[in-house]
C-alpha positions as CSV (number, residue, x, y, z in Angstrom):
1,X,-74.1,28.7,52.8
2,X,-75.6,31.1,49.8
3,X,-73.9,34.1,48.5
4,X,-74.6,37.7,50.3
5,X,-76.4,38.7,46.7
6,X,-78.9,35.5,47.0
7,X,-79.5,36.5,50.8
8,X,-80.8,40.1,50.0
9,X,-82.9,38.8,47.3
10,X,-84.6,36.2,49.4
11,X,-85.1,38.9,52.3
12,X,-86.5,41.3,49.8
13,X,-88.6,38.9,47.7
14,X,-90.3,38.0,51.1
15,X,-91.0,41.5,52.3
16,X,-94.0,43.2,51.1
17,X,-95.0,46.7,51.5
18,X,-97.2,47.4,55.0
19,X,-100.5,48.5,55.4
20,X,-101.4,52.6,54.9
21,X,-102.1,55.3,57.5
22,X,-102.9,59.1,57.8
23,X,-100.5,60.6,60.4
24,X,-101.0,65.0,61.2
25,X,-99.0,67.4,59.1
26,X,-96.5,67.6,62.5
27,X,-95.6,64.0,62.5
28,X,-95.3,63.1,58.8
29,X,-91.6,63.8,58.8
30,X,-89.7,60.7,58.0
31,X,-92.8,58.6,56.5
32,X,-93.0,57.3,52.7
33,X,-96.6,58.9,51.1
34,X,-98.7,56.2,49.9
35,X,-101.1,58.0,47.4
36,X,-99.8,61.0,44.8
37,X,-100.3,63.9,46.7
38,X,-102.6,66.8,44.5
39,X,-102.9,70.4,44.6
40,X,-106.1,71.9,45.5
41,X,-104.9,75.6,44.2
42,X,-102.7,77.6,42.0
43,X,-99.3,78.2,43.3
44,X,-99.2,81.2,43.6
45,X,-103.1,81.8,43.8
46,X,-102.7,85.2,42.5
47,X,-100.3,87.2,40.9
48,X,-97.9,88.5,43.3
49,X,-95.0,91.4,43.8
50,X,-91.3,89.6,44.4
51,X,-90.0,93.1,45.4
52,X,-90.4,95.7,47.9
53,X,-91.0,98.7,45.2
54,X,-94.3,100.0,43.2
55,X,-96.7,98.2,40.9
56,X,-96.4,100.2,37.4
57,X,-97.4,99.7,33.8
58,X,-94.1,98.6,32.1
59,X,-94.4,100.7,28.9
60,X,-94.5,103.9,31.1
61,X,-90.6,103.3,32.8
62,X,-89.2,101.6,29.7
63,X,-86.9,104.4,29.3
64,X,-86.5,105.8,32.9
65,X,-83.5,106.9,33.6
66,X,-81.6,109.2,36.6
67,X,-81.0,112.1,34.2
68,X,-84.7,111.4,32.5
69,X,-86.9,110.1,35.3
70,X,-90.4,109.4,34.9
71,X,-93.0,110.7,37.3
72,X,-96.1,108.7,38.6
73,X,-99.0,109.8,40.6
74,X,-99.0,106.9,43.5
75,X,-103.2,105.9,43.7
76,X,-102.9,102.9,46.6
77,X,-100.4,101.0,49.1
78,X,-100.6,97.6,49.4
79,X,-99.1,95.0,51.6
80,X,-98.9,91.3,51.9
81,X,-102.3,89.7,52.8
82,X,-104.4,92.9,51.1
83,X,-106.3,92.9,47.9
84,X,-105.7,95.8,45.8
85,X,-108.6,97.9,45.6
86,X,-107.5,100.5,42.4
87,X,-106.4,100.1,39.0
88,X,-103.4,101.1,37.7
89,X,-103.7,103.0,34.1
90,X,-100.5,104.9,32.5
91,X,-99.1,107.8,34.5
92,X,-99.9,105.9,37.9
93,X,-98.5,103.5,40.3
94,X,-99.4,101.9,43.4
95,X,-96.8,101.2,46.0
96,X,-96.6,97.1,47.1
97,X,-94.6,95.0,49.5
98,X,-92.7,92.0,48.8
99,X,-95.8,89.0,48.1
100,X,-98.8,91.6,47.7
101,X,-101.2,90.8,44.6
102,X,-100.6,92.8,41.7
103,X,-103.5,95.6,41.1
104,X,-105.4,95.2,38.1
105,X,-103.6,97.5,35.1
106,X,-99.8,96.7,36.5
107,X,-97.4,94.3,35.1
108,X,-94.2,95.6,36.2
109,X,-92.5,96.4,39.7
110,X,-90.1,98.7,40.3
111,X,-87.7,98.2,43.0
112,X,-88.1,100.9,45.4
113,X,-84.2,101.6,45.8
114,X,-84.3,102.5,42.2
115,X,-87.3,105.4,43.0
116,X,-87.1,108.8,45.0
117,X,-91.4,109.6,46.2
118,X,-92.0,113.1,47.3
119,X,-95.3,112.9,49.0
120,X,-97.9,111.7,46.3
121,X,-95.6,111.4,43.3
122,X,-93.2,108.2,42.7
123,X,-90.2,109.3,40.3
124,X,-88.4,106.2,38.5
125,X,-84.7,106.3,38.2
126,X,-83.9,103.5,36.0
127,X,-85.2,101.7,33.1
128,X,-87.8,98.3,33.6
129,X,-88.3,96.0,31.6
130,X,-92.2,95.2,31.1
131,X,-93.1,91.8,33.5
132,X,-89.7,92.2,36.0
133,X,-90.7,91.5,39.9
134,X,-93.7,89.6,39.3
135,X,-95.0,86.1,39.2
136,X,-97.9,85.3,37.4
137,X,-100.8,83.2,38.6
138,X,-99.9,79.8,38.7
139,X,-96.3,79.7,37.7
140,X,-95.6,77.2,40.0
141,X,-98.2,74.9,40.6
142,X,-101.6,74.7,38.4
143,X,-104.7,73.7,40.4
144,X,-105.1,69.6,40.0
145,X,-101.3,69.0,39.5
146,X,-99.4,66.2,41.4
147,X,-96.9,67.6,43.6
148,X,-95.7,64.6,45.3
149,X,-95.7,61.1,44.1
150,X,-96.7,58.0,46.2
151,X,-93.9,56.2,47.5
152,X,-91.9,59.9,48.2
153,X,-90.3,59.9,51.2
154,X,-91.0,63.0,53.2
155,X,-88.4,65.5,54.5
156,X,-88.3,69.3,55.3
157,X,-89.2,70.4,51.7
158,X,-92.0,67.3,51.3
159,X,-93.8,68.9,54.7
160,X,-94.1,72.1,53.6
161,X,-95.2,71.7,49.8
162,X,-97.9,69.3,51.9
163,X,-99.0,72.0,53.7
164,X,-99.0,74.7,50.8
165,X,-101.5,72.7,49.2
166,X,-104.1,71.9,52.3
167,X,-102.8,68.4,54.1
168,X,-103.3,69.1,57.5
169,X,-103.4,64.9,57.5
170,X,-100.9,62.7,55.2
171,X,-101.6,59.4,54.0
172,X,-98.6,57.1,54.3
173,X,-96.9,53.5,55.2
174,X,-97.6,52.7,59.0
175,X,-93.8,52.7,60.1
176,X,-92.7,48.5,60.7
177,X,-93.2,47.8,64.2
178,X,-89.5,46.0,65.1
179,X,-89.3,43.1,68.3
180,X,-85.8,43.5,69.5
181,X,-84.2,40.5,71.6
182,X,-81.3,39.8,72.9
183,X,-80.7,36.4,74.3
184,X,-78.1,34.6,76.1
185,X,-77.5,33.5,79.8
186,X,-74.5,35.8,80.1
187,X,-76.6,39.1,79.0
188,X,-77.8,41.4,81.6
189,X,-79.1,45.3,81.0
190,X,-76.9,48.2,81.5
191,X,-77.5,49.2,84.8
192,X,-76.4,45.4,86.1
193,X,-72.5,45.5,87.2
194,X,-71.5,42.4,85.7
195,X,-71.1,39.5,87.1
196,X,-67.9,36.9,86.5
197,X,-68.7,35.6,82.5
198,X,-71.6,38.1,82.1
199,X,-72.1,40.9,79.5
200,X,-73.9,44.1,79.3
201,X,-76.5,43.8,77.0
202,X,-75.2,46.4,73.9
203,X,-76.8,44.7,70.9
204,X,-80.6,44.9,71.9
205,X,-79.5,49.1,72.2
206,X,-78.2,49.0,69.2
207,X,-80.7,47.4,66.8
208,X,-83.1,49.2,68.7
209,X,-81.6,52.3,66.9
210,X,-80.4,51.0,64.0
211,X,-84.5,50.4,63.3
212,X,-85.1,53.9,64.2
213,X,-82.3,55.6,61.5
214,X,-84.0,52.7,59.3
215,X,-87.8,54.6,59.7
216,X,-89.0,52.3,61.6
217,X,-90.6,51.9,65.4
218,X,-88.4,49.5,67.7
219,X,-90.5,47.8,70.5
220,X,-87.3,46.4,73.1
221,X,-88.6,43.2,74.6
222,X,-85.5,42.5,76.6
223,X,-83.1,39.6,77.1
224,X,-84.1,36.0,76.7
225,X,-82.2,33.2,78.4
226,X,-80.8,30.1,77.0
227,X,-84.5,28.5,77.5
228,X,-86.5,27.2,75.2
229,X,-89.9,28.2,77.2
230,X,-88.3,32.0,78.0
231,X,-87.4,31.7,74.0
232,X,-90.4,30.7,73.1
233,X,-92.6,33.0,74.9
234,X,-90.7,36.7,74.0
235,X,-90.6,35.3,70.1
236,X,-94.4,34.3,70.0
237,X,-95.0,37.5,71.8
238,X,-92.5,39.3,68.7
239,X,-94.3,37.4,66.0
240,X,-97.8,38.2,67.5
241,X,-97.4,41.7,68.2
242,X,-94.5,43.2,65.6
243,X,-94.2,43.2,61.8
244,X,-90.2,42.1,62.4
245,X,-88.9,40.2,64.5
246,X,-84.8,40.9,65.7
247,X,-82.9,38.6,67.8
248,X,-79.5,38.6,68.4
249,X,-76.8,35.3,69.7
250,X,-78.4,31.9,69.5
251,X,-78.3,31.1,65.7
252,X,-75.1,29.3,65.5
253,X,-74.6,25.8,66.2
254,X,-73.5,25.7,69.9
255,X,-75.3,23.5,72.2
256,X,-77.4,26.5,73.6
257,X,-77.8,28.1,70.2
258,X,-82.0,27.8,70.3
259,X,-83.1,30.1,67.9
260,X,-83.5,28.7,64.8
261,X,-85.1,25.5,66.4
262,X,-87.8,27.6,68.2
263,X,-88.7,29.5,65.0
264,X,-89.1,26.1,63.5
265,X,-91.4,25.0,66.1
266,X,-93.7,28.7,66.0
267,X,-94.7,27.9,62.2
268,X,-91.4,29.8,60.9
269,X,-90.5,28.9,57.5
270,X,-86.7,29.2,57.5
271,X,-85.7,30.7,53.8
272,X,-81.5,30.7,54.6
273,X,-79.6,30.2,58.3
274,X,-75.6,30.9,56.9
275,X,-74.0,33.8,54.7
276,X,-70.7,33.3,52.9
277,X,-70.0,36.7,54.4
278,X,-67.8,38.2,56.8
279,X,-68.4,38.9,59.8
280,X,-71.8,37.5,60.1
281,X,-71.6,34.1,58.8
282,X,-74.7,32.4,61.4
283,X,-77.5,35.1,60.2
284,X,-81.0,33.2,60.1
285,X,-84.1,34.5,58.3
286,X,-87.4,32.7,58.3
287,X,-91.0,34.0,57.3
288,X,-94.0,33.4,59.0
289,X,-97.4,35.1,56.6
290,X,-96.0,39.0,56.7
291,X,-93.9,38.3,59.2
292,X,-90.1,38.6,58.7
293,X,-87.9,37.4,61.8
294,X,-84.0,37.6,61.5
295,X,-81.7,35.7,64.0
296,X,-78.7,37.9,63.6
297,X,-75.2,36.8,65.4
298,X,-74.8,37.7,69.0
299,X,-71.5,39.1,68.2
300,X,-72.0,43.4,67.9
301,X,-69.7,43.8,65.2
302,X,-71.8,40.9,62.9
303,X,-75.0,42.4,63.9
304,X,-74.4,45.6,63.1
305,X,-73.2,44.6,59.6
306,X,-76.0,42.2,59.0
307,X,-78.7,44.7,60.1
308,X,-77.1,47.5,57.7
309,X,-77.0,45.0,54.9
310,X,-80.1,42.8,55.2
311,X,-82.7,44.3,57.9
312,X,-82.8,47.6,57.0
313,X,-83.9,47.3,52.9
314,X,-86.7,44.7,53.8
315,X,-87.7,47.8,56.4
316,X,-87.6,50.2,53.9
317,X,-89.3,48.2,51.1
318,X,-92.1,47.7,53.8
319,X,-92.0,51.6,53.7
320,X,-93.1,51.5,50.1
321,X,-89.6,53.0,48.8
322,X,-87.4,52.0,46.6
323,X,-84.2,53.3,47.5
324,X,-83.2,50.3,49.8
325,X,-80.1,49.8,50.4
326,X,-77.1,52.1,52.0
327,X,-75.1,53.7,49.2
328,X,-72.2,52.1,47.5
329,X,-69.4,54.2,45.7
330,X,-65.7,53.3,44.8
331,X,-62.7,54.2,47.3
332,X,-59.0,54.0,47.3
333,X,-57.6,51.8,50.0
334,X,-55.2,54.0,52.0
335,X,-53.5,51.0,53.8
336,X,-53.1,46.9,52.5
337,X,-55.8,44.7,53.5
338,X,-54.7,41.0,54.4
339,X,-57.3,38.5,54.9
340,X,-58.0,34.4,55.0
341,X,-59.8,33.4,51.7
342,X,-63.3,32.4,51.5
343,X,-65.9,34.5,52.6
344,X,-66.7,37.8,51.2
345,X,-65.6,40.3,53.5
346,X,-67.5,43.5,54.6
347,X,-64.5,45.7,56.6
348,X,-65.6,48.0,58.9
349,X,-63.7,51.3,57.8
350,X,-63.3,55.0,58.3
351,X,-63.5,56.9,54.9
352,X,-63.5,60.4,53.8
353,X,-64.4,62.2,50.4
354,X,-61.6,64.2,49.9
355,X,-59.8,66.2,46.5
356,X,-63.3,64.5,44.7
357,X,-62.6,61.0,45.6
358,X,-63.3,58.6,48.6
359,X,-60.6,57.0,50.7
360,X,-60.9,54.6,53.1
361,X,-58.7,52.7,55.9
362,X,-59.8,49.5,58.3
363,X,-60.6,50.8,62.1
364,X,-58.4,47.9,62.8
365,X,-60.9,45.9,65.1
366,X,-59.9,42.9,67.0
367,X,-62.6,40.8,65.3
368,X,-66.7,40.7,65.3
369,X,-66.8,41.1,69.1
370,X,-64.8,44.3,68.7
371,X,-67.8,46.3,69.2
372,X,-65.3,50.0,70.5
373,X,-64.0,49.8,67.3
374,X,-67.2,50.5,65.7
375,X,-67.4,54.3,67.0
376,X,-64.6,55.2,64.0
377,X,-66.2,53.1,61.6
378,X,-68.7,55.0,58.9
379,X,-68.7,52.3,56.2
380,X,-67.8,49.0,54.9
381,X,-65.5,48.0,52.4
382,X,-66.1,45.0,50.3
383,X,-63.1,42.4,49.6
384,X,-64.0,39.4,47.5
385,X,-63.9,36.1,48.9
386,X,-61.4,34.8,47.3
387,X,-59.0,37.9,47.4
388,X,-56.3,37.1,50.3
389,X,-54.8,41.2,50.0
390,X,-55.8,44.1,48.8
391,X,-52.8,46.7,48.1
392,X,-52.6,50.2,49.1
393,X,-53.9,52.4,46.3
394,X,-56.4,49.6,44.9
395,X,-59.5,50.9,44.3
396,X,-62.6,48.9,46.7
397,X,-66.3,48.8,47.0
398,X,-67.5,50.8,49.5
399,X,-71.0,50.8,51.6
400,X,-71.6,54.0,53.3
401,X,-73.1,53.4,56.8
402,X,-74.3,57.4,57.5
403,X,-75.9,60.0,55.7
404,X,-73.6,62.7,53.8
């Protein structure tokens, strides 16, 4: 068995980032860029009104006031998406919408609840100072400045700074093309009432969307029985066709456990096959070129955890990020923790950030095939392998399993 921290770095030192892809503006959400991503324009591209109100030289209002207000002879309106035609000079004004250019002459805007106009005339009711309500040219972005680095993944904001600066196509990491197998005898799909000694299959389902919350693209290639030739022939067609390869059950050391021994027998180079970890002990990992393939345990709770913990960082390191893993923080146990010494344990838990610190408290499963209790469970709490308790009130490691 090797340590957790050796697995991860074996996974990750055998993952290397996937080939690049342009995808349309629409379905870029969710990707990793590959190249820095440069402006082809000033943001803004002209100098623009932030108020509703009128465009004014600043020195004329500098001392407006409600008893003292300044009159101005309004030349011009202007609206978003029109070009000022007239320049202002002292003693004028032109009237402009939120976003309009500024007319040449003006570098001030008034707000127009702070005006009366009687037909031509504008009268200012309060002091300005010179430059308030506009943005200059530029203030934001300058033409040829890198806006996004490579490696960024992209969300909300990411899409629309993209398309403020011309990419109607994105060029990024091809999302990992996943295989996700379930095997065993006992295994049938969901819509099969079970049979005496026979299980619906929950774990392909699972990974499946475990790889999708990881970025990635699933690719379900059903159950495989306890067969070598059925084995073989859904993992060469994994290895051939995906860039991962997921099974679950089969990889410990039963008489029907085949996994390991068929990966051997495709040209897999098997870098690790047991975790001194908890649950998830019989996790397998081999290599084959590019190819990763895990053999996680068939047991839900284990493959959850080993998916969270190993799977998903190689998937987003093939993603070209580099913010892998789930995020760790410290937590206060609410409730003791008893264990059997030995294998570092990862607990599934229900925690909350509360009065600014995290708690946490053990769902109480019934073990690694306890896959109901998972539906409480929003993280993992780590407890040393050695430790046989950990008291109320102790402070734990703990891996957050969902986005907050």
């Amino acid at each position: 068995m090797i340590e957790m921290r050796e697995a991860i770095d074996r996974v990750l030192a055998s993952t290397k980032p996937i080939d690049c892809t342009q995808v349309s503006l629409m379905d870029a959400l969710g990707h990793t860029l590959s190249e820095d991503v440069v402006s082809d324009i000033n943001m803004p591209p002209f100098e623009k009104a932030t108020m509703d109100g009128y465009a004014v030289v600043g020195a004329d209002v500098s001392g407006a006031s409600a008893e003292n207000p300044v009159a101005l002879n309004v030349i011009e309106e202007v609206q978003a998406g029109v070009v000022p035609q007239k320049t202002v000079v002292s003693g004028q004004a032109t009237q402009i919408m939120t976003g309009a250019p500024m007319p040449d002459g003006a570098d001030t805007v008034v707000m127009v609840e702070e005006t009366e106009r009687v037909d031509g005339v504008v009268s200012i009711l309060d002091s300005v100072s010179p430059g308030t309500n506009r943005v200059p040219l530029g203030e934001d972005v300058r033409k040829g400045q890198v806006v996004l680095k490579a490696r960024t993944a992209l969300r909300p904001p990411e899409i629309g700074i993209l398309g403020a600066v011309g990419f109607d196509t994105v060029p990024v990491y091809r999302r990992p093309v996943v295989g996700v197998v379930a095997t065993g005898d006992e295994i049938v799909e969901p819509h099969v009432r079970p049979e005496p000694g026979q299980i619906r299959n929950s774990n392909g389902y699972s990974m499946a969307t475990q790889v999708v919350r990881a970025g990635a693209t699933p690719r379900y290639l059903g159950i495989a029985t306890d067969d070598v030739e059925d084995l073989r022939r859904v993992m060469t067609e994994g290895i051939e066709e995906c860039d991962v390869l997921l099974l679950s059950g089969g990889v410990s050391a039963g008489v029907y456990d085949l996994v390991q021994g068929v990966m051997t027998e495709l040209g897999v180079e098997v870098r690790f096959d047991r975790i001194r970890m908890k649950p998830g002990k019989p996790l397998t990992f081999g290599v084959r070129g590019q190819k990763l393939i895990f053999g996680l345990p068939g047991n839900p709770v284990s493959s959850v955890v080993g998916l969270e913990l190993l799977v998903r960082p190689a998937l987003k390191k093939m993603q070209g990020l580099d913010d892998l893993h789930r995020p760790r923080v410290r937590a206060t146990l609410d409730e003791p923790f008893r264990q059997a010494p030995g294998r570092e344990q990862y607990v599934p838990a229900a925690s909350r950030f509360e009065k600014g610190q995290w708690r946490t408290c053990w769902v109480g499963h019934h073990g690694s095939a306890d896959l109901f209790s998972m539906w409480e469970a929003n993280s993992l709490f780590v407890v040393d392998a050695e430790a046989t308790s950990v008291d109320a009130g102790e402070e734990v490691d703990l891996v957050l399993l969902t986005d907050w």
